[in-house]
mmCIF file of the C-alpha atoms, coordinates in Angstrom:
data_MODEL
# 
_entry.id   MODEL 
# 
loop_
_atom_site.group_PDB 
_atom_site.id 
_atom_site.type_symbol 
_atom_site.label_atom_id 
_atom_site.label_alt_id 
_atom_site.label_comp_id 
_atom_site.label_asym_id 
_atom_site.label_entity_id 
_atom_site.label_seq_id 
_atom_site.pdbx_PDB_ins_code 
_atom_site.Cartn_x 
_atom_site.Cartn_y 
_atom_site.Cartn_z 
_atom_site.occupancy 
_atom_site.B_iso_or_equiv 
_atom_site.pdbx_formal_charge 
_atom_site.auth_seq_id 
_atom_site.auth_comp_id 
_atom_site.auth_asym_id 
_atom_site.auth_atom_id 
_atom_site.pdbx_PDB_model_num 
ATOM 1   C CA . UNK A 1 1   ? 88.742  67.281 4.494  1.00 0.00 ? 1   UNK A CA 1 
ATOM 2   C CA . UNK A 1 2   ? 88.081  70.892 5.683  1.00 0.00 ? 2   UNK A CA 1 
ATOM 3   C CA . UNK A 1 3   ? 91.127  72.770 6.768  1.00 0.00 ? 3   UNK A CA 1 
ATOM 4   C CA . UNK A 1 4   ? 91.958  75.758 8.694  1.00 0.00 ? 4   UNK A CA 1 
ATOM 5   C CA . UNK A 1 5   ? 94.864  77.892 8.571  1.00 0.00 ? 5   UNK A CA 1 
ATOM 6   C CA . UNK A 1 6   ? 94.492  79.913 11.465 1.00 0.00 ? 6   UNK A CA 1 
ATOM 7   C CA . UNK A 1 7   ? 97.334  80.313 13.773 1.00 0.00 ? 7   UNK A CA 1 
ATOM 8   C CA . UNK A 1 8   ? 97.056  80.241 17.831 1.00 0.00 ? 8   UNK A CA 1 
ATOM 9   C CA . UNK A 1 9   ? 99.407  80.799 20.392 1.00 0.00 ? 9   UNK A CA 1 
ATOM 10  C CA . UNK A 1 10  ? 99.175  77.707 23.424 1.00 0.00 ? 10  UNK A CA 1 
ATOM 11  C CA . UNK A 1 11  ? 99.868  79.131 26.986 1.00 0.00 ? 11  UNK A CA 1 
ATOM 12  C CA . UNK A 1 12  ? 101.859 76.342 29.029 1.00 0.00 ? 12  UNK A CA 1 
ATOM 13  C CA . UNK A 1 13  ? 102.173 76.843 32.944 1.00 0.00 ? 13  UNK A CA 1 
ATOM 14  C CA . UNK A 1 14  ? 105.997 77.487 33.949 1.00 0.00 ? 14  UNK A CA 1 
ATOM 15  C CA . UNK A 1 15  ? 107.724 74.744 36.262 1.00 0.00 ? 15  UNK A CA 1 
ATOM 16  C CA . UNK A 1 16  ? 110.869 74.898 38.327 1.00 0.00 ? 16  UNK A CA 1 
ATOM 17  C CA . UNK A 1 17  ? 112.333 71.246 37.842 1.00 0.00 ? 17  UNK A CA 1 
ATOM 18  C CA . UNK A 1 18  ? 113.165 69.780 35.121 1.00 0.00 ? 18  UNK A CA 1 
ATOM 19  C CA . UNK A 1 19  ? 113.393 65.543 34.937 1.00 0.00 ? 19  UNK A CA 1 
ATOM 20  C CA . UNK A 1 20  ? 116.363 64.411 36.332 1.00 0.00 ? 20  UNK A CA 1 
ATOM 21  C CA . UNK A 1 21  ? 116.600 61.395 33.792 1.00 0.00 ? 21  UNK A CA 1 
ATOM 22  C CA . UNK A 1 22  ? 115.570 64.024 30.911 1.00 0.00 ? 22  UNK A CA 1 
ATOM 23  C CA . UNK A 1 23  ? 119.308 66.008 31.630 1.00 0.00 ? 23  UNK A CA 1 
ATOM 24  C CA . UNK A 1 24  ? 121.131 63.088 32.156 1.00 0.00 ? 24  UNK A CA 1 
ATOM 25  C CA . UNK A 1 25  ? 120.318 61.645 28.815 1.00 0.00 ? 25  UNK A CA 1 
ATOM 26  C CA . UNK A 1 26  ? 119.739 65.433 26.910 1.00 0.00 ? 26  UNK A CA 1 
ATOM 27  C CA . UNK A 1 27  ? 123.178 65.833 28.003 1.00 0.00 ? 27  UNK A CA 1 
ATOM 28  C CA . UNK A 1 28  ? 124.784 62.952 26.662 1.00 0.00 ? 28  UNK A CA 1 
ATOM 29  C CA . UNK A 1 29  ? 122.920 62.942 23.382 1.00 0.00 ? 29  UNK A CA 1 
ATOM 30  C CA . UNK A 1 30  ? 124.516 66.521 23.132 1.00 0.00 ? 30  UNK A CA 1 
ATOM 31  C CA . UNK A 1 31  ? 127.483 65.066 23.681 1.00 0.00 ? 31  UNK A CA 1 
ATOM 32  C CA . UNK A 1 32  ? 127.528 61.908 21.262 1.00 0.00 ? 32  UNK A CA 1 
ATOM 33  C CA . UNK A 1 33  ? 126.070 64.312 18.664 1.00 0.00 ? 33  UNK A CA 1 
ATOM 34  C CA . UNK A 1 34  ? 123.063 62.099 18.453 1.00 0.00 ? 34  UNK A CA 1 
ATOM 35  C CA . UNK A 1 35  ? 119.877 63.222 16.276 1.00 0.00 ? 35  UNK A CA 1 
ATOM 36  C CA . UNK A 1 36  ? 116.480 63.482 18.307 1.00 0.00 ? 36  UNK A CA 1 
ATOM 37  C CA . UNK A 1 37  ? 113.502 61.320 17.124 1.00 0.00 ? 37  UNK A CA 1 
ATOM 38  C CA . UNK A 1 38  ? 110.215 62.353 18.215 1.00 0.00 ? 38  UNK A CA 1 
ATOM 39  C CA . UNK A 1 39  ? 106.658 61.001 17.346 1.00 0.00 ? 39  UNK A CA 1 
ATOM 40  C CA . UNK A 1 40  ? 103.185 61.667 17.463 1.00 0.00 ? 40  UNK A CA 1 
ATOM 41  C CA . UNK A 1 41  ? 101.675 60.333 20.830 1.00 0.00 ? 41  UNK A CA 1 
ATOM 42  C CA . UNK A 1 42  ? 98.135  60.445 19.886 1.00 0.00 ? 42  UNK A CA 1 
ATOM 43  C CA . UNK A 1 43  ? 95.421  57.574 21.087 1.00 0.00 ? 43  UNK A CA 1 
ATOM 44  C CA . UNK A 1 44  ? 94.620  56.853 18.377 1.00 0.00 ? 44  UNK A CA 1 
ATOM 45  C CA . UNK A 1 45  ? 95.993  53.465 15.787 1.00 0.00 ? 45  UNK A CA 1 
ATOM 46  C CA . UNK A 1 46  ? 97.965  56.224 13.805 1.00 0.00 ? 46  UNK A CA 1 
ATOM 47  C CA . UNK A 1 47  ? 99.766  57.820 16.334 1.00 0.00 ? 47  UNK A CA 1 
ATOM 48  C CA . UNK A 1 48  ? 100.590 54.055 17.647 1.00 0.00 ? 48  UNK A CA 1 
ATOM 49  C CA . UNK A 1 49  ? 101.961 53.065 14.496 1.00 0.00 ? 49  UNK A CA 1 
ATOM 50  C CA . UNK A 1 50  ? 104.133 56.130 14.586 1.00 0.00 ? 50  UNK A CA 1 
ATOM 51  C CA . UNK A 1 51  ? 105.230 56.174 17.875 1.00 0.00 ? 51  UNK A CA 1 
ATOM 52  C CA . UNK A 1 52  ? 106.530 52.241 17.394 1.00 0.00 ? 52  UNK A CA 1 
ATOM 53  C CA . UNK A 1 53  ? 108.455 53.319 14.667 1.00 0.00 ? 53  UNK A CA 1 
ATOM 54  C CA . UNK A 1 54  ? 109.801 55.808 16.094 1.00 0.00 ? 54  UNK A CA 1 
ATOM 55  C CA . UNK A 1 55  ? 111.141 53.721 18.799 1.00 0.00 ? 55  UNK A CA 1 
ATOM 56  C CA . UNK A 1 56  ? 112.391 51.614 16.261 1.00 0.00 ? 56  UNK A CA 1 
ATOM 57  C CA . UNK A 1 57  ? 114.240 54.294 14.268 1.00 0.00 ? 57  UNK A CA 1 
ATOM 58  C CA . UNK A 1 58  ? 115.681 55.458 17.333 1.00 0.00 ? 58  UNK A CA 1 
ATOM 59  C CA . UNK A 1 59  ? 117.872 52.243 17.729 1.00 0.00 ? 59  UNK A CA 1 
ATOM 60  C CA . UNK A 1 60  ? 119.873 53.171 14.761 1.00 0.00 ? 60  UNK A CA 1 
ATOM 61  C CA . UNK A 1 61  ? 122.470 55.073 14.389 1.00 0.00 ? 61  UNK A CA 1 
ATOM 62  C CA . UNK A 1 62  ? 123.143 58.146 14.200 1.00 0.00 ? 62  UNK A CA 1 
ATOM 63  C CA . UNK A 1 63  ? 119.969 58.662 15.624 1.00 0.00 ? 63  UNK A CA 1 
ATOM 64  C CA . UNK A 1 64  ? 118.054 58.211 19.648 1.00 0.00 ? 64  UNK A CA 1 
ATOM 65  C CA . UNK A 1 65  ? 114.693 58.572 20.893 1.00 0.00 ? 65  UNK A CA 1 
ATOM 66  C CA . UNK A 1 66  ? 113.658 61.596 22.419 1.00 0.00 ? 66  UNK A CA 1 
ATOM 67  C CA . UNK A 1 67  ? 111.286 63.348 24.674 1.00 0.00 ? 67  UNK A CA 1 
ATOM 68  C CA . UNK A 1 68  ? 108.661 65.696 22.623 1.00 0.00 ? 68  UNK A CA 1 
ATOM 69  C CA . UNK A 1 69  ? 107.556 66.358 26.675 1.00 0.00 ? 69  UNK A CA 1 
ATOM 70  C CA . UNK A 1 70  ? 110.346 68.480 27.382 1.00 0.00 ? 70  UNK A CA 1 
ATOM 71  C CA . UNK A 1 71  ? 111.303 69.563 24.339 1.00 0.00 ? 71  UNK A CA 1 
ATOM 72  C CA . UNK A 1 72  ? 107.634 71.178 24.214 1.00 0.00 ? 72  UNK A CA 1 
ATOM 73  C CA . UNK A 1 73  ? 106.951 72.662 27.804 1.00 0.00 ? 73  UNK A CA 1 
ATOM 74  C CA . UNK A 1 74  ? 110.876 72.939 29.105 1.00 0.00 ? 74  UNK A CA 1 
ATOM 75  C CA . UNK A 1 75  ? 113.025 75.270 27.166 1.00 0.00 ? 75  UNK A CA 1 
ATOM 76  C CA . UNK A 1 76  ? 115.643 75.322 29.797 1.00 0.00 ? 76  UNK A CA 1 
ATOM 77  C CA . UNK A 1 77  ? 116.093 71.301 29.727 1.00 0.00 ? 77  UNK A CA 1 
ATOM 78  C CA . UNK A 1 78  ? 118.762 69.697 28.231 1.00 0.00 ? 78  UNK A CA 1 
ATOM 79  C CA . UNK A 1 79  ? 116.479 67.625 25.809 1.00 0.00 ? 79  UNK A CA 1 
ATOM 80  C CA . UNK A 1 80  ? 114.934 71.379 24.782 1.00 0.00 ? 80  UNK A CA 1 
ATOM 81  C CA . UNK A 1 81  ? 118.489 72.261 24.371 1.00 0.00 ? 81  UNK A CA 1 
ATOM 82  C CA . UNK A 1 82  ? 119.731 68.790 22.716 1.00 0.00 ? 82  UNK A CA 1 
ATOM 83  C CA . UNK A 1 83  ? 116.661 69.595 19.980 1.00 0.00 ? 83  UNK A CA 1 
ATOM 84  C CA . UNK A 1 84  ? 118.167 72.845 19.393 1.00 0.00 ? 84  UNK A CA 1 
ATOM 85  C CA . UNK A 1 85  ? 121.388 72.030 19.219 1.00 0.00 ? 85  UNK A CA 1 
ATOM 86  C CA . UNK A 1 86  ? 121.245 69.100 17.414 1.00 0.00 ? 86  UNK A CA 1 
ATOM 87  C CA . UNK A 1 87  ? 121.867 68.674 13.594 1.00 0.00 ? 87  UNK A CA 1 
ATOM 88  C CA . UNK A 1 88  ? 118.519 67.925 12.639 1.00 0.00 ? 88  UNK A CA 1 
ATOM 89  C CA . UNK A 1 89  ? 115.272 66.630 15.109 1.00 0.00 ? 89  UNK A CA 1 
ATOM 90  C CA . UNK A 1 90  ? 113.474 63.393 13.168 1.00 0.00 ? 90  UNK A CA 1 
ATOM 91  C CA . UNK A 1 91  ? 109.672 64.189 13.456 1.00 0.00 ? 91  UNK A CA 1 
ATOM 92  C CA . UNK A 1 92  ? 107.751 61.324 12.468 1.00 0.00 ? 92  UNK A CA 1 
ATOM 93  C CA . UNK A 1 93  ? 103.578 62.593 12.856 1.00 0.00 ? 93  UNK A CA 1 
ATOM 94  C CA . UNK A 1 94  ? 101.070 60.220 12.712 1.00 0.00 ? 94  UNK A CA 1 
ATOM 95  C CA . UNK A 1 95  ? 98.895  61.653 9.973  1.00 0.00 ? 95  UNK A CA 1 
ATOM 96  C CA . UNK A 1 96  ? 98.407  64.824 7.457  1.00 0.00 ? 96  UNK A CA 1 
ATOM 97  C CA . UNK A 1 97  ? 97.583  66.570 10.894 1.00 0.00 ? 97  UNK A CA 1 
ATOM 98  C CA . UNK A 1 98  ? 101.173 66.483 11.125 1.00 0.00 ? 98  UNK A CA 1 
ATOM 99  C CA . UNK A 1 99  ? 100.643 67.976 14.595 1.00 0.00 ? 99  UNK A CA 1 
ATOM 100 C CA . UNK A 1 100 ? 104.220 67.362 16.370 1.00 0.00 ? 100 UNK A CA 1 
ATOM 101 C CA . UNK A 1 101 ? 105.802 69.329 13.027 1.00 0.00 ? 101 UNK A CA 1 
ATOM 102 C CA . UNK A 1 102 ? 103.652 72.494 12.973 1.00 0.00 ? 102 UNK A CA 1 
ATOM 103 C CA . UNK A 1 103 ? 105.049 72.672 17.076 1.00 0.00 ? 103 UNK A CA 1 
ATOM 104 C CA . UNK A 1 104 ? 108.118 71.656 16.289 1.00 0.00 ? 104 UNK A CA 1 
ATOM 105 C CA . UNK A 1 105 ? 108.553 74.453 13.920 1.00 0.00 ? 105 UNK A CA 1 
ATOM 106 C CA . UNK A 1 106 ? 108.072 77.360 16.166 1.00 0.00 ? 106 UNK A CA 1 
ATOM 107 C CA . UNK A 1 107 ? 110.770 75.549 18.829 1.00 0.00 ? 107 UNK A CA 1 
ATOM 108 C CA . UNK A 1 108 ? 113.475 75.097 16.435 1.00 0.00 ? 108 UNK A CA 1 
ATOM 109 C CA . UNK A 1 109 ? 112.161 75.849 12.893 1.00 0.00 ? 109 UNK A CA 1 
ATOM 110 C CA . UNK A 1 110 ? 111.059 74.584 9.911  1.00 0.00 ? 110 UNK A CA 1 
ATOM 111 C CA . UNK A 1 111 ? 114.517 74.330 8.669  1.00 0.00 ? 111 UNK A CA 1 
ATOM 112 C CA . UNK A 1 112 ? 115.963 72.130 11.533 1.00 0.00 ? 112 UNK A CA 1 
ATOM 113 C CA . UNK A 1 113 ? 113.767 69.031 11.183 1.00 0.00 ? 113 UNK A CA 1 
ATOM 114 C CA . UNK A 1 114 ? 112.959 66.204 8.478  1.00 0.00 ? 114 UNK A CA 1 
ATOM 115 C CA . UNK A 1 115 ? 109.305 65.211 9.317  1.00 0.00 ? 115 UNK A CA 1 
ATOM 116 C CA . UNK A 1 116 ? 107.388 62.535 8.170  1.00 0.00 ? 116 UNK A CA 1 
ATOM 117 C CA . UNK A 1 117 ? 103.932 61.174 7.715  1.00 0.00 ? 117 UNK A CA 1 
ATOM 118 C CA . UNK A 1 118 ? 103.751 57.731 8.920  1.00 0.00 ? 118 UNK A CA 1 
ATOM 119 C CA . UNK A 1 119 ? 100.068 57.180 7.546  1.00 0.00 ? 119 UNK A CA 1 
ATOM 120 C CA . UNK A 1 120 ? 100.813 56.706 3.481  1.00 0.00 ? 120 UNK A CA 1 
ATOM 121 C CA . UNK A 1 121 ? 103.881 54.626 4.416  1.00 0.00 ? 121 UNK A CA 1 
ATOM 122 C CA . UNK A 1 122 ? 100.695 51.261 5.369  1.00 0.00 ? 122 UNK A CA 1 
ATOM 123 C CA . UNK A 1 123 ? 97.805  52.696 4.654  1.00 0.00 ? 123 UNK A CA 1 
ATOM 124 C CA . UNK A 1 124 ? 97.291  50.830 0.831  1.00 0.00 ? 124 UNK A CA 1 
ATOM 125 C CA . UNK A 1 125 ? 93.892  51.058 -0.443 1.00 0.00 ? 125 UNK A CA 1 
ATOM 126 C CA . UNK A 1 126 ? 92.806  53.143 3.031  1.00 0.00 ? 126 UNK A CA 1 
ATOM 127 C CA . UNK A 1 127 ? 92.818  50.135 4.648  1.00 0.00 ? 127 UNK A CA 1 
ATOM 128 C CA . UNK A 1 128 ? 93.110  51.980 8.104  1.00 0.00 ? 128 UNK A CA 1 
ATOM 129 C CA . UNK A 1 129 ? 91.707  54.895 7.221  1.00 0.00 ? 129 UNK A CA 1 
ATOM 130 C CA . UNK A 1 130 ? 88.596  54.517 9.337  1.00 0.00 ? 130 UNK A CA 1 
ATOM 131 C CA . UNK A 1 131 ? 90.032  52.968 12.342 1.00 0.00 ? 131 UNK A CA 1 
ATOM 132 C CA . UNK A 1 132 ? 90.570  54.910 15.830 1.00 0.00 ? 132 UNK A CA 1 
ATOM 133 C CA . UNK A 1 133 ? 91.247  52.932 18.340 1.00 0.00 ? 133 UNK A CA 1 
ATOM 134 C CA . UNK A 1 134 ? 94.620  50.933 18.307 1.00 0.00 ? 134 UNK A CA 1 
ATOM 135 C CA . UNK A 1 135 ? 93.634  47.711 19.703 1.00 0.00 ? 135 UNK A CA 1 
ATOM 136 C CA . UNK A 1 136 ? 91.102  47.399 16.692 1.00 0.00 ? 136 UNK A CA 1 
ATOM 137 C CA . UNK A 1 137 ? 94.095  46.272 15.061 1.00 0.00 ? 137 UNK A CA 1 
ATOM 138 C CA . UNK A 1 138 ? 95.799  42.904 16.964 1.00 0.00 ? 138 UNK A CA 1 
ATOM 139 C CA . UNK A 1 139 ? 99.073  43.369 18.448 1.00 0.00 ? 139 UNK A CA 1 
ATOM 140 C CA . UNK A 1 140 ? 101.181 41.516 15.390 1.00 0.00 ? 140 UNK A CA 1 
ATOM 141 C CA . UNK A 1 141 ? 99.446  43.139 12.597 1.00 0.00 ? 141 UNK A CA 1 
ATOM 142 C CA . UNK A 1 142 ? 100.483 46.504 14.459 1.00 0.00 ? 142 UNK A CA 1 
ATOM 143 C CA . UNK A 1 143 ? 104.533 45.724 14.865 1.00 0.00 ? 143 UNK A CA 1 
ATOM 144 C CA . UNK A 1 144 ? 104.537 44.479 11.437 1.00 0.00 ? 144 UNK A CA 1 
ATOM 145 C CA . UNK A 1 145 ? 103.121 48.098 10.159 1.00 0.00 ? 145 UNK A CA 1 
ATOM 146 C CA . UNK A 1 146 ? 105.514 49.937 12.203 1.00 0.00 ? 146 UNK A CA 1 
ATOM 147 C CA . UNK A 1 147 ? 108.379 48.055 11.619 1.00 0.00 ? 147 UNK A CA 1 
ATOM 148 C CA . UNK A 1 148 ? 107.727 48.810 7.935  1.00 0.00 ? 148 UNK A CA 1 
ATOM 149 C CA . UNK A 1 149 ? 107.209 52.682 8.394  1.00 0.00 ? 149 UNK A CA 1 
ATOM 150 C CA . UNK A 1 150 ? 110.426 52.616 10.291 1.00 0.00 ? 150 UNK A CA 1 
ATOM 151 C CA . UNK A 1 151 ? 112.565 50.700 7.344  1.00 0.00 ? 151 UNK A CA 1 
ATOM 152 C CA . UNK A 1 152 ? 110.652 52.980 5.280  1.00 0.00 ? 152 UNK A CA 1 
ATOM 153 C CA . UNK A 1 153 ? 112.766 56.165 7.092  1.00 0.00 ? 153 UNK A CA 1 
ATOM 154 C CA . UNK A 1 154 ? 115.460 54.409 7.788  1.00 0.00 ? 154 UNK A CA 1 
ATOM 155 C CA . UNK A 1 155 ? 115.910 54.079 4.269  1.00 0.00 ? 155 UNK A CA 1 
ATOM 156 C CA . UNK A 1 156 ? 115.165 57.403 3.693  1.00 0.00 ? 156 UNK A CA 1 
ATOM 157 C CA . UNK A 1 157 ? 117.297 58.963 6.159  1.00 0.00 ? 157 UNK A CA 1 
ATOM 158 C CA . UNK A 1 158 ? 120.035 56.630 5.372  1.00 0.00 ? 158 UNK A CA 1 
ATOM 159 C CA . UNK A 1 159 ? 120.317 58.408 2.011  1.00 0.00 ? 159 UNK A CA 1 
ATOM 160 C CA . UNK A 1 160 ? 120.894 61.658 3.860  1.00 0.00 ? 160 UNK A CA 1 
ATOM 161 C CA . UNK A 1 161 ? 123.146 60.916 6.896  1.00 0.00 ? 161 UNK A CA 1 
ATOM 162 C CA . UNK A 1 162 ? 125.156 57.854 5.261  1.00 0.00 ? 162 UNK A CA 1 
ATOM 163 C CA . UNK A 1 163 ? 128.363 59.976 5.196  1.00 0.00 ? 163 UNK A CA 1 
ATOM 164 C CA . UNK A 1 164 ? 130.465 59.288 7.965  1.00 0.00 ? 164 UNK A CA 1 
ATOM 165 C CA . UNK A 1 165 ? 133.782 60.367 6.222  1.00 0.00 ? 165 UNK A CA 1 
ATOM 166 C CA . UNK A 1 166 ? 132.086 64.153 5.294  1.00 0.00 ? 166 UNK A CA 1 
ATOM 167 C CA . UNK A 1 167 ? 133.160 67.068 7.218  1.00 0.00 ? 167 UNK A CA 1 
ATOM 168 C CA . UNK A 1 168 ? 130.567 68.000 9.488  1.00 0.00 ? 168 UNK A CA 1 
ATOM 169 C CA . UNK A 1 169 ? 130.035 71.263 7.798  1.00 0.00 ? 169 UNK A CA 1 
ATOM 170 C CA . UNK A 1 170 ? 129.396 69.768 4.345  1.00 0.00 ? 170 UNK A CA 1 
ATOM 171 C CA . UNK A 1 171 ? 127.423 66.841 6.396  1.00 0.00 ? 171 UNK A CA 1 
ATOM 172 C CA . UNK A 1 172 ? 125.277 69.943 7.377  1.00 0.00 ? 172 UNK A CA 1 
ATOM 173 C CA . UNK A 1 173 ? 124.886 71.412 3.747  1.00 0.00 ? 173 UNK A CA 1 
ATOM 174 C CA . UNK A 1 174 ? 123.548 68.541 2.567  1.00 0.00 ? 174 UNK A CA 1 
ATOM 175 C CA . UNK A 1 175 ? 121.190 67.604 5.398  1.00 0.00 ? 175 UNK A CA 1 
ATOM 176 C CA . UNK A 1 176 ? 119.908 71.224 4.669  1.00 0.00 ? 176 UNK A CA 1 
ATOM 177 C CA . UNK A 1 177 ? 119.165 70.545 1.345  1.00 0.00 ? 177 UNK A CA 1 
ATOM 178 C CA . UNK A 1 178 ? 117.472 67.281 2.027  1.00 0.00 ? 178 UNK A CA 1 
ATOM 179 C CA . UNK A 1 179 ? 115.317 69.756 4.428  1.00 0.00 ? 179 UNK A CA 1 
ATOM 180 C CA . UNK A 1 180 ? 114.905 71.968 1.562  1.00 0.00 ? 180 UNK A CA 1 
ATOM 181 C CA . UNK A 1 181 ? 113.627 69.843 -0.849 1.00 0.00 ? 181 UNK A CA 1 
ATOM 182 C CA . UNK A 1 182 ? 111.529 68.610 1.667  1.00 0.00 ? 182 UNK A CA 1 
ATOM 183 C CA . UNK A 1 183 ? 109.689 71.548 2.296  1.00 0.00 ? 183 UNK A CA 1 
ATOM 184 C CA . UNK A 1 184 ? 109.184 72.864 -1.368 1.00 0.00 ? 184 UNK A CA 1 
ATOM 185 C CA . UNK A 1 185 ? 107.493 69.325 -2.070 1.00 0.00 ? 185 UNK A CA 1 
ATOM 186 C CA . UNK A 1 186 ? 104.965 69.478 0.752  1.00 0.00 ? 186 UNK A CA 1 
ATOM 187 C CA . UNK A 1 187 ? 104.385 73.284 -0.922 1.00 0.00 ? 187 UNK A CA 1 
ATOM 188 C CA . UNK A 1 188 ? 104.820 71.956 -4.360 1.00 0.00 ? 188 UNK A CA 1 
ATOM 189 C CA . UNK A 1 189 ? 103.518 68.051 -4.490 1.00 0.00 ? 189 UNK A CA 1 
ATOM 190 C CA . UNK A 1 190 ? 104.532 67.900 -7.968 1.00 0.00 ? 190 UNK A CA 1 
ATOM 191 C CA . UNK A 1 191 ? 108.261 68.363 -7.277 1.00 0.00 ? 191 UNK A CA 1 
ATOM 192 C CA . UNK A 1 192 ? 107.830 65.208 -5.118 1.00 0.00 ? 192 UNK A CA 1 
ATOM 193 C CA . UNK A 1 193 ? 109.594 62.724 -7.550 1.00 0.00 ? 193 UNK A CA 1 
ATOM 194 C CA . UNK A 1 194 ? 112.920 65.183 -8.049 1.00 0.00 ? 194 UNK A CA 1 
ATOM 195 C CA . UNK A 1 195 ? 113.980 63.294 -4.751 1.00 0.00 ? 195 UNK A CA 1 
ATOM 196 C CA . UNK A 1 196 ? 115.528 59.920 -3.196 1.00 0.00 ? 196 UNK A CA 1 
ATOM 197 C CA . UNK A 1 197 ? 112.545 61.048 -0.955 1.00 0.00 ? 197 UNK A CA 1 
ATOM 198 C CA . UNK A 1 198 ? 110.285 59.820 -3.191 1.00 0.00 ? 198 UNK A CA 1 
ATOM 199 C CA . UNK A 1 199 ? 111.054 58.327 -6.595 1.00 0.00 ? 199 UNK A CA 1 
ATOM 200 C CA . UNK A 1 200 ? 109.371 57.617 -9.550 1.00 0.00 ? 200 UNK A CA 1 
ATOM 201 C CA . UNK A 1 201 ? 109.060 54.120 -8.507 1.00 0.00 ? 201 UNK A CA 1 
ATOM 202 C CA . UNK A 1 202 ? 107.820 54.707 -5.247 1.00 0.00 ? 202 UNK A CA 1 
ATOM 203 C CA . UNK A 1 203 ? 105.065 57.122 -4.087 1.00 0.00 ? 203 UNK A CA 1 
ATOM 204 C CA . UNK A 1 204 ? 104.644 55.899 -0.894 1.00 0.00 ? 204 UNK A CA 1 
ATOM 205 C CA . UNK A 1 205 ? 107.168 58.100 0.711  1.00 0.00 ? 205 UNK A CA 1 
ATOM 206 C CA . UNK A 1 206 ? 105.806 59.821 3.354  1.00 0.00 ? 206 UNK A CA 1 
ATOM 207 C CA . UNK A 1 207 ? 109.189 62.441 4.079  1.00 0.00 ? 207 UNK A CA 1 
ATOM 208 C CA . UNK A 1 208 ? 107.015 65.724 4.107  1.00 0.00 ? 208 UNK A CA 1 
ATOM 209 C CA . UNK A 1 209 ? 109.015 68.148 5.505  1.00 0.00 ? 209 UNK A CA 1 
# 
């Protein structure tokens, strides 16, 4: 896999108006102190499987599916500003492109989000490491695979936001070092079984930070 680190700037084209339905929501999610989930949207199988769990992990609480639209190309919405404000943003990317989290952290930064990598969650034996197009998988085999990434966060997030009697300050604190240990694993894979992230008996996690 060849890799390059070189960093670009992406010019977007301004626009007036905002989506009506995209405040309306933004706005209440600020208000119920909900947690954005965003996926990768790609074409291809992986970024399906991710964006169907992502739906799915949406439906739970504390958490609600959001709009990486907005949040990318309007920074005066109220979904950009629900991002911002809220606690943390769920990123769940489709591969080790991990495309939606290297945007993500230039928005609202690196410390702000958990982000995950949806591909080791299924991908046993690289079973679906050659396949592109999504409907080269059928249609059950596909809901079953995201359903299981999505259990697989759910779990994992459930670890960090399962404190409903904490002070929101101290719910914060520990949230942030959830983040943290996130991020020193994805620099530092061998620090990857010091957390519920990823434990000795399971090395499938796929919480990257």
């Amino acid at each position: 896999m060849n890799e390059s680190k070189l960093n670009f700037n992406l010019e977007v084209h301004g626009k007036k108006v905002v989506c009506p339905l995209g405040e309306v929501i933004g706005a209440r999610m600020i208000a119920e102190n909900k947690l954005p989930v965003i996926s990768c949207e790609g074409g291809c199988f992986r970024g399906e499987i991710a964006r169907m769990a992502a739906h799915l992990v949406g439906k739970k609480e504390p958490f609600a599916r959001s709009c990486h639209g907005e949040i990318f190309t309007a920074p005066k919405s109220a979904m950009a500003d629900w991002a911002i404000k809220a606690e943390k943003v769920i990123v769940i990317d489709g591969c080790f492109m991990k495309c939606h989290g290297r945007i993500m952290r230039n928005i609202i930064g690196k410390d702000n989000m958990i982000q995950f990598d949806a591909l080791p969650m299924y991908n046993k034996g690289n079973k679906y490491t050659d396949i592109m197009l999504y409907d080269d998988v059928p249609e059950e085999e596909r809901k079953q695979l995201s359903q299981q990434v999505a259990d697989k966060i759910i779990s994992e997030l459930s670890q960090i936001f399962d404190y409903d009697d904490v002070p929101k300050e101290e719910r914060k604190e520990v949230a942030q070092s959830e983040a943290d240990w996130i991020m020193d694993s994805l620099n530092n894979p061998s620090a990857g079984s010091a957390s519920p992230c990823a434990t000795s008996d399971d090395k499938s996690s796929g919480c990257c930070g």
